[in-house]
RODO-2510 file (C-alpha; in nm, 4 decimals, decimal comma):
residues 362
     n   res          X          Y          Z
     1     x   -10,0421    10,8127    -3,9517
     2     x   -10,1930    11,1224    -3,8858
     3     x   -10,2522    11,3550    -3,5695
     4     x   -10,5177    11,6275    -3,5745
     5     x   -10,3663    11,8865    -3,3943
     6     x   -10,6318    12,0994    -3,3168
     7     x   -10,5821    12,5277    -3,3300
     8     x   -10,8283    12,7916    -3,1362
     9     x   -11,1461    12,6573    -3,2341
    10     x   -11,4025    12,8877    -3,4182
    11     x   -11,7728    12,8834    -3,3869
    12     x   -11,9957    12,9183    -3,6567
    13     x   -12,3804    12,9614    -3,5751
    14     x   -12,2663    12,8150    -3,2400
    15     x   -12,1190    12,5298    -3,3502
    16     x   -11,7798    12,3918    -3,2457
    17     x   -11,5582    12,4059    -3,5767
    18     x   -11,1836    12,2870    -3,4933
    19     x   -10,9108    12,4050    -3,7507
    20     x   -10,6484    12,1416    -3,7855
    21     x   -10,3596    12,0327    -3,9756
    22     x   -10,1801    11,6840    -3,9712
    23     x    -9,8617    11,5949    -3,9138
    24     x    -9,7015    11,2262    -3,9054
    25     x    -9,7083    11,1746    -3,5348
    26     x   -10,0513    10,9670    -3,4167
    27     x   -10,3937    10,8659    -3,4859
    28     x   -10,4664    10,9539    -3,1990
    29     x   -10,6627    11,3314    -3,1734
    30     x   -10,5988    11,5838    -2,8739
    31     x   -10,8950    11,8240    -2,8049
    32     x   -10,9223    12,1631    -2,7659
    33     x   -11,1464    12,2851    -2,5205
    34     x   -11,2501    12,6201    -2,5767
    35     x   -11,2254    12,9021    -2,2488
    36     x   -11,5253    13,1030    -2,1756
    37     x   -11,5537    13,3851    -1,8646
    38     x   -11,5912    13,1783    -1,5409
    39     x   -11,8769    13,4470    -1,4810
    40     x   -12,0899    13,2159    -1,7343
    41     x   -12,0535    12,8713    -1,6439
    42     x   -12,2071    12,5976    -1,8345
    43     x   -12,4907    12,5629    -1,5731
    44     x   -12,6094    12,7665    -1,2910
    45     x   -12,6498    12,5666    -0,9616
    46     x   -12,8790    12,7283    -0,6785
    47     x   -12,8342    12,4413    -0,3857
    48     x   -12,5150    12,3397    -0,3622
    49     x   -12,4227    12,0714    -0,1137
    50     x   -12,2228    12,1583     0,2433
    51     x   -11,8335    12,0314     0,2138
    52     x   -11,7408    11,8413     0,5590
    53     x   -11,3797    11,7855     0,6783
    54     x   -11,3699    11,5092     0,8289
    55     x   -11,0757    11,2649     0,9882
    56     x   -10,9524    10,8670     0,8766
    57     x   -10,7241    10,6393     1,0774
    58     x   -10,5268    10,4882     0,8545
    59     x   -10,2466    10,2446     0,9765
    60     x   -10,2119    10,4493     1,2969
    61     x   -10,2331    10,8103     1,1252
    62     x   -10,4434    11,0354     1,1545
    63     x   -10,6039    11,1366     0,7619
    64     x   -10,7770    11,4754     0,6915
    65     x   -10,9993    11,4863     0,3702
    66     x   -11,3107    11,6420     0,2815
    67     x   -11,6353    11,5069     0,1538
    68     x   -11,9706    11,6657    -0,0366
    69     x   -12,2561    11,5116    -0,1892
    70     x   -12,4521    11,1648    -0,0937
    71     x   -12,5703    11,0153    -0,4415
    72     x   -12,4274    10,9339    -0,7446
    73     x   -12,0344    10,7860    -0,8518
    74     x   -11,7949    10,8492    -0,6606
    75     x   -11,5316    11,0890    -0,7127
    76     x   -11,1831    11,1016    -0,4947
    77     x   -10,9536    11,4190    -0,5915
    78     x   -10,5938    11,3853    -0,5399
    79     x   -10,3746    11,6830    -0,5001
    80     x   -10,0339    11,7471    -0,6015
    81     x    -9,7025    11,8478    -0,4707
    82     x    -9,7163    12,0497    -0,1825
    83     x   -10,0758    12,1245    -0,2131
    84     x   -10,3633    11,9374    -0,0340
    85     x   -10,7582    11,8912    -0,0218
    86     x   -10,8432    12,2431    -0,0183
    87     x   -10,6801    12,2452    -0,3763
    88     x   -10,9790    12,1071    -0,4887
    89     x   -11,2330    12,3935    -0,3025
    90     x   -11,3993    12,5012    -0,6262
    91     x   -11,4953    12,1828    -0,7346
    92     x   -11,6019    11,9498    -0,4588
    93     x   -11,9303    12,1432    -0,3970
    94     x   -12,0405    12,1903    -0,7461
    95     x   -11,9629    11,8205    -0,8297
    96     x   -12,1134    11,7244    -0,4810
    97     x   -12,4760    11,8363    -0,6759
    98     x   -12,4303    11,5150    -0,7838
    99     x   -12,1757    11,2921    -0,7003
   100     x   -12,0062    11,1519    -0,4005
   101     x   -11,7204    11,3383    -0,3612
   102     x   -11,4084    11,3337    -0,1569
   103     x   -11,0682    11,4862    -0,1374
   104     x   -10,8049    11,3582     0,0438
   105     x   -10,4687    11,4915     0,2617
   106     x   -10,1998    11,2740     0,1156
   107     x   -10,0108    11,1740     0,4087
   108     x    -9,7087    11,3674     0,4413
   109     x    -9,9457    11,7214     0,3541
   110     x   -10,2130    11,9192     0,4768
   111     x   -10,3396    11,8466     0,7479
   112     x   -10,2462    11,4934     0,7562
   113     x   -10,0018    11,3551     0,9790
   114     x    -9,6419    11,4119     0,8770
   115     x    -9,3837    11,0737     1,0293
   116     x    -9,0586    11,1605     1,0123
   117     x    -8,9230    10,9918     0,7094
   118     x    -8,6209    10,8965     0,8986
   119     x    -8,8109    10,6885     1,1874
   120     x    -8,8655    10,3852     0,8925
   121     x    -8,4356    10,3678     0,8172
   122     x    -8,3648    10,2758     0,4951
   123     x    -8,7181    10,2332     0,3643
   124     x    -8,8320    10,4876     0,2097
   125     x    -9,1888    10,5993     0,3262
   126     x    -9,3116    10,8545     0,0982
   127     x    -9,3326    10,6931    -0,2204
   128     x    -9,5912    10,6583    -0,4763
   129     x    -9,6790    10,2787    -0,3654
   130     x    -9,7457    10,4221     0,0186
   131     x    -9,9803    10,7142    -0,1441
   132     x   -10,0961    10,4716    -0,3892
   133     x   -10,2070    10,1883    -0,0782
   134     x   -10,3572    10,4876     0,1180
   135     x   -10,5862    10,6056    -0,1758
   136     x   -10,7472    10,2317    -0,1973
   137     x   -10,7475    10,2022     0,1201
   138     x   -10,9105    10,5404     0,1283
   139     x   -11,2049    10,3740    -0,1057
   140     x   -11,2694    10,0547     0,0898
   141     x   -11,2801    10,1757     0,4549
   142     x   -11,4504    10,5403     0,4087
   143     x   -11,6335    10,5571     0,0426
   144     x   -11,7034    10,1644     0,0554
   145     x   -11,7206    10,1922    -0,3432
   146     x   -11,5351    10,1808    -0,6722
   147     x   -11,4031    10,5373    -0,7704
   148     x   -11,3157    10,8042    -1,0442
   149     x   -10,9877    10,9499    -0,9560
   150     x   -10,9608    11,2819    -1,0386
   151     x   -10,5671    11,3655    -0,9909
   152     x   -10,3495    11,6603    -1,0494
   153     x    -9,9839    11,6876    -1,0951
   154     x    -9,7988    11,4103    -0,8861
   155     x   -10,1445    11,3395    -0,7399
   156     x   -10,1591    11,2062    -1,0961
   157     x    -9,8631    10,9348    -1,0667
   158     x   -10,0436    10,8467    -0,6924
   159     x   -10,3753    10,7569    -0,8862
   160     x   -10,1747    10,5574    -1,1563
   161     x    -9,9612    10,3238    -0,9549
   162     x   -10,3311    10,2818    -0,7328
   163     x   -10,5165    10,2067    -1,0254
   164     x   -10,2498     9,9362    -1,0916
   165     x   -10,2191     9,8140    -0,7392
   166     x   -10,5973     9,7647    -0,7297
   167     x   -10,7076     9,7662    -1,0904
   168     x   -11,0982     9,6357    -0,9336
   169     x   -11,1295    10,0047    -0,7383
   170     x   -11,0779    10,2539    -0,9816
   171     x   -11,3414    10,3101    -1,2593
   172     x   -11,1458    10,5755    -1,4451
   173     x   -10,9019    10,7962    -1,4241
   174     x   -10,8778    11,1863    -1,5168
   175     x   -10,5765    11,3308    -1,4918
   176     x   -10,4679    11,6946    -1,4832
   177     x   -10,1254    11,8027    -1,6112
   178     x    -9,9943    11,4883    -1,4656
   179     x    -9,6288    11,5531    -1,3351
   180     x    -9,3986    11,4260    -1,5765
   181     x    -9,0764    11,3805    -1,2883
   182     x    -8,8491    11,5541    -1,5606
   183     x    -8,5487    11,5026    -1,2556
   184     x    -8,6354    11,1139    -1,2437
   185     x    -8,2920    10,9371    -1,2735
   186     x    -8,3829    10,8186    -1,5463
   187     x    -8,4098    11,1242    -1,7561
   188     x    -8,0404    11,2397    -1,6353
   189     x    -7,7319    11,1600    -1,8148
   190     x    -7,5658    10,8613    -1,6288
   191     x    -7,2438    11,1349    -1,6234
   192     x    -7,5043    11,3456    -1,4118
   193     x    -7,6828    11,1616    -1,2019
   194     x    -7,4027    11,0755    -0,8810
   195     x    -7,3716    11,4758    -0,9024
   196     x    -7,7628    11,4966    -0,8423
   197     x    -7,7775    11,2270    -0,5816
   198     x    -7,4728    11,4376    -0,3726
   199     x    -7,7156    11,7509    -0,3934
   200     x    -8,0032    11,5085    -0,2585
   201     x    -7,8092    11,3936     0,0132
   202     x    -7,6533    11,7587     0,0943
   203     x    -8,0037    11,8634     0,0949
   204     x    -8,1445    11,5915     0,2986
   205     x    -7,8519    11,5607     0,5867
   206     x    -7,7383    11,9279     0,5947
   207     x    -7,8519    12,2631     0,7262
   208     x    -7,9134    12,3808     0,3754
   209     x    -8,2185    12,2111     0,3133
   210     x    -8,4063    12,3346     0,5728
   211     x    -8,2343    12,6578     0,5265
   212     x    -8,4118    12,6507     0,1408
   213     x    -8,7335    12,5417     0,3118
   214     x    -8,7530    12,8327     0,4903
   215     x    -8,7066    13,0628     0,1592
   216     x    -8,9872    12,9052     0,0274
   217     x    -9,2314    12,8690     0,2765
   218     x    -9,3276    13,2608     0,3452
   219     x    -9,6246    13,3935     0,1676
   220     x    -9,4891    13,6211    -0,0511
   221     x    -9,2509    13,3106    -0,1764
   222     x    -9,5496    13,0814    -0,2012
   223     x    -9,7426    13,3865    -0,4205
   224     x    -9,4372    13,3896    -0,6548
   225     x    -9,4845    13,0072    -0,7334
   226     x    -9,8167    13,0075    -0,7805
   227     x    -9,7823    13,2709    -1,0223
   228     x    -9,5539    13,1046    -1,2030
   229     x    -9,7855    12,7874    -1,2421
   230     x   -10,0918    12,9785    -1,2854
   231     x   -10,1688    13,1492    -1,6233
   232     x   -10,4090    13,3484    -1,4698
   233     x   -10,2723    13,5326    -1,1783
   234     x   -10,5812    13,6546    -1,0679
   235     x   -10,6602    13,3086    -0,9607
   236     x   -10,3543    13,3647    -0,6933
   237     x   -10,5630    13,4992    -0,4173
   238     x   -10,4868    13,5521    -0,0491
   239     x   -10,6961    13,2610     0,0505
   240     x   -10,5348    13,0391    -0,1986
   241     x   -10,1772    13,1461    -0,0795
   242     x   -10,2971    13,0857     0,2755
   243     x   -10,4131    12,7424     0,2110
   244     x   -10,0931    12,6164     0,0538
   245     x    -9,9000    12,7625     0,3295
   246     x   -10,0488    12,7100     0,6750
   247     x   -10,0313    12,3137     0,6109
   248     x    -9,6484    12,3525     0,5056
   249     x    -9,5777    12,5094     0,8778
   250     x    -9,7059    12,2485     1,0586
   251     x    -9,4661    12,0259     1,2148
   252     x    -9,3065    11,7894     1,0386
   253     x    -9,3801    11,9288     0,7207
   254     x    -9,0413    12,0122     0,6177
   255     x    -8,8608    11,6996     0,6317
   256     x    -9,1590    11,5506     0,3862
   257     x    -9,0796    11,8987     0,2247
   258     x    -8,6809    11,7720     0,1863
   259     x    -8,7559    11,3786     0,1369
   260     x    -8,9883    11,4347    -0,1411
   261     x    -8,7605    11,6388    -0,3422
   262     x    -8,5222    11,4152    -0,3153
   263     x    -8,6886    11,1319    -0,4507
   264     x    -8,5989    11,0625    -0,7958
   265     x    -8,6659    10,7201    -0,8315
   266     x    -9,0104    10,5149    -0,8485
   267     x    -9,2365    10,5058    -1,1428
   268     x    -9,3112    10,7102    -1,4229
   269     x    -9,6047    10,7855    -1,6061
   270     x    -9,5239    10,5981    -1,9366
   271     x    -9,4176    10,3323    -1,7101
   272     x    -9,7800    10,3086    -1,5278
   273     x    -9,9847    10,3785    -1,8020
   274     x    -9,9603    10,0853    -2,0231
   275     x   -10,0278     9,9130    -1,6855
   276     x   -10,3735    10,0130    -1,6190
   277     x   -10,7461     9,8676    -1,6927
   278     x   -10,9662    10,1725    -1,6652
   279     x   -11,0458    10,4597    -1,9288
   280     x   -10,7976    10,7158    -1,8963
   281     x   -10,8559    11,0653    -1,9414
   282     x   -10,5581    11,3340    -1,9729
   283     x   -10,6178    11,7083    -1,9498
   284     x   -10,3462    11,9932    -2,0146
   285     x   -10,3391    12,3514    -1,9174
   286     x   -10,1044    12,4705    -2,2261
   287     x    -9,9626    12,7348    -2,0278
   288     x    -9,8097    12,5265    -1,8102
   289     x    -9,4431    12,6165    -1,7369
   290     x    -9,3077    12,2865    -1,5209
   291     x    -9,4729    11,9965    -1,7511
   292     x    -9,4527    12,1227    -2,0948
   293     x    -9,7654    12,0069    -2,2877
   294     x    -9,5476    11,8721    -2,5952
   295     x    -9,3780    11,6436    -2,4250
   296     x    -9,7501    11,5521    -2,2529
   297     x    -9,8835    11,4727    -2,6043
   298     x    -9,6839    11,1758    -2,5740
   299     x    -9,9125    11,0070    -2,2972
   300     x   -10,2127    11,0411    -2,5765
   301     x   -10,0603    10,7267    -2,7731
   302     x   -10,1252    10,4724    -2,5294
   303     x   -10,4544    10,2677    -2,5664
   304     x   -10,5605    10,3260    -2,2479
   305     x   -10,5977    10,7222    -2,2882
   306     x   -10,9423    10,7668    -2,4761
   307     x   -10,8837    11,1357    -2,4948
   308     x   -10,6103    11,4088    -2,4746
   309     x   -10,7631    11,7570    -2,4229
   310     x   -10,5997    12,0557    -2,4295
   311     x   -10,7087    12,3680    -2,1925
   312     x   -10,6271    12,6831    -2,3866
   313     x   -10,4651    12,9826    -2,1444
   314     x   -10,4961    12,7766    -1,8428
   315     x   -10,1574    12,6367    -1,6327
   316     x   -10,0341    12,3597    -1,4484
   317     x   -10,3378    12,3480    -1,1241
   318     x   -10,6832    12,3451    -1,4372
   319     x   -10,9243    12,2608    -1,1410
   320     x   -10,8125    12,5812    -0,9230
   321     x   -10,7655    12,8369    -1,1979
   322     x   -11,0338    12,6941    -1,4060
   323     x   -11,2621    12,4809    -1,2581
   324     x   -11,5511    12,6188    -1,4648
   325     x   -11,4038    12,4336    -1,7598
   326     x   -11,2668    12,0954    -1,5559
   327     x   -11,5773    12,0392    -1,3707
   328     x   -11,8389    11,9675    -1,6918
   329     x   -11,5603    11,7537    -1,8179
   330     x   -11,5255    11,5461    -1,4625
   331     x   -11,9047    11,5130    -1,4680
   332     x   -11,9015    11,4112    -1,8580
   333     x   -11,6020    11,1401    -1,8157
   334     x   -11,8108    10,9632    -1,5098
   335     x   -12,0945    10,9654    -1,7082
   336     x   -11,9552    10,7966    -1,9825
   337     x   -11,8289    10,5216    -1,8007
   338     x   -12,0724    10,4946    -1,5404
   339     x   -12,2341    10,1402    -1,5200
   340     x   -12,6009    10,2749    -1,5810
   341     x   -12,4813    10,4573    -1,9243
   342     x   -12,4296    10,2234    -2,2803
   343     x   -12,2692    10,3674    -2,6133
   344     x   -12,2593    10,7030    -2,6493
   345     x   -12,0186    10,9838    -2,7346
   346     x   -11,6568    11,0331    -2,6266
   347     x   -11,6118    11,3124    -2,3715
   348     x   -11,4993    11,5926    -2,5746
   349     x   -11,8405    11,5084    -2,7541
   350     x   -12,0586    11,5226    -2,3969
   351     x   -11,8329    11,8739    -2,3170
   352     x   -11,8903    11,9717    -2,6733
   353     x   -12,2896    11,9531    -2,6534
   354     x   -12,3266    12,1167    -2,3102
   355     x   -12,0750    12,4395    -2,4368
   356     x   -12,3638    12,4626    -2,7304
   357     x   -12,6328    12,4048    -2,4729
   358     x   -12,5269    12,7060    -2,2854
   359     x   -12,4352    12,9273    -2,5967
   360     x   -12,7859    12,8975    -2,7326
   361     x   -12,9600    12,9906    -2,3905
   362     x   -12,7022    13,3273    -2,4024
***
């Protein structure tokens, strides 16, 4: 069987012309979607919508997420590790134009509230299933409506397990270098893994881990991650440093900070995804140092993933350092599978057309 594995494209007369070769992997093709200056999007938009924080009881806590746009799908963005809804600042009012759109506080970050893991025993609280109940719940009590979820990273495992919880909710899924939990216990050696549950609990019980926390949570610390995960480091800016950060000082936030590193168990994402009824669609920054895109390629086999494209130059957070090139395709995927639209092309096709749209009017 063969896999196009798709090289820079060219463009001939402004047509998209892929070079491939095959290799005996798949039949399944990964796309290549070409980067172009963020200072000439695909479309110009001269209204765009106001973006409202706004606050959700849910099961006692209080939720922050954000919300722009009145008309059209709906759209909930779910952030990754550490991160929160401001992640998703460059895209919720240009998909707002449009959409409904909200972004949500996982609870446990932002500007959520933050229970002390230890207050629930031996249950563990901050799992997948608990983010997983909170993002449906999310969609019946406050967007009263089915929903795309756009995810990034872990957010990415959160919208999985959801989308299997409550397969009726979720109308499609996008997701955006989707963690791949390479310190699961299930990808250590068995020799291995009662050494890495002693670190876990040394980190979890002991001084050190909030002694680490504290390393890590300055801004020049925070600056140095980023610009590890970011391919363009010019997409590091103050403001974006400052919005990781401030949520990670706020009380509570380190022992979320300790119990979520320590959790190595739960599902992974070839465990989830053979699970699922909605379209999925997976999108990889090839730069991206913590979830290598060849072992990412994987995920394209399974049925349920209509489309694996590939974002040339761009790292492990696509909507922050290039939302220019993840928003068209957001817009393109719900449009697809919206109820209103019948046949059609695949994404990459829809993304395709509007690149040569706005090549011909330059």
């Amino acid at each position: 069987r063969n896999y196009l594995k798709f090289s820079q494209p060219t463009f001939h007369n402004s047509l998209f012309v892929p070079n491939f070769s095959t290799s005996s992997i798949s039949t399944k093709p990964k796309t290549v979607v070409s980067s172009f200056s963020a200072d000439h999007p695909t479309y110009t938009l001269e209204h765009q919508p106001p973006v409202h924080s706004c606050q959700w009881k849910w099961r006692g806590y209080s939720i922050r997420y954000q919300r722009c746009g009145d008309t059209g799908p709906a759209f909930v963005l779910v952030h990754g590790f550490g991160a929160n809804s401001d992640h998703w600042r460059k895209n919720l009012p240009v998909l707002g134009v449009s959409h409904r759109v909200y972004s949500i506080d996982l609870i446990g970050y932002g500007y959520s509230d933050k229970p002390n893991p230890r207050d629930f025993g031996l249950t563990s609280f901050y799992t997948f299933e608990t983010w997983a109940s909170q993002l449906n719940d999310f969609c019946v009590e406050v967007v009263k409506d089915e929903a795309f979820f756009i995810c990034n990273s872990i957010g990415g495992l959160v919208g999985l397990q959801a989308a299997v919880m409550e397969p009726q909710i979720c109308k499609g899924l996008m997701l955006l270098n989707i963690s791949l939990r390479m310190l699961h216990i299930k990808k250590q050696p068995p020799l291995g893994r009662p050494l890495i549950k002693g670190f876990q609990s040394l980190l979890r019980n002991t001084g050190l881990g909030k002694l680490f926390f504290r390393t890590v949570a300055t801004p020049q610390s925070v600056r140095n991650i980023l610009c590890q995960c970011y391919n363009d480091t010019s997409q590091v800016t103050e403001e974006l440093v400052e919005k990781i950060l401030l949520p990670g000082l706020e009380p509570g936030a380190v022992d979320v900070f300790l119990e979520f590193i320590c959790y190595s168990d739960g599902p992974l994402p070839e465990e989830l995804l053979p699970l699922v009824k909605c379209p999925v669609l997976i999108v990889w920054g090839d730069k991206d140092p913590w979830e290598p895109i060849e072992l990412g390629r994987a995920y394209a086999n399974f049925d349920t993933v209509e489309d694996f494209i590939v974002l040339p130059g761009v790292g492990h957070c696509p909507q922050d350092e290039a939302p220019h090139l993840v928003n068209p395709l957001v817009e393109a995927f719900a449009e697809r599978h919206s109820a209103t639209r019948t046949g059609g092309s695949s994404v990459s096709d829809v993304w395709i057309e509007m690149w040569i749209s706005w090549k011909s009017e330059t």
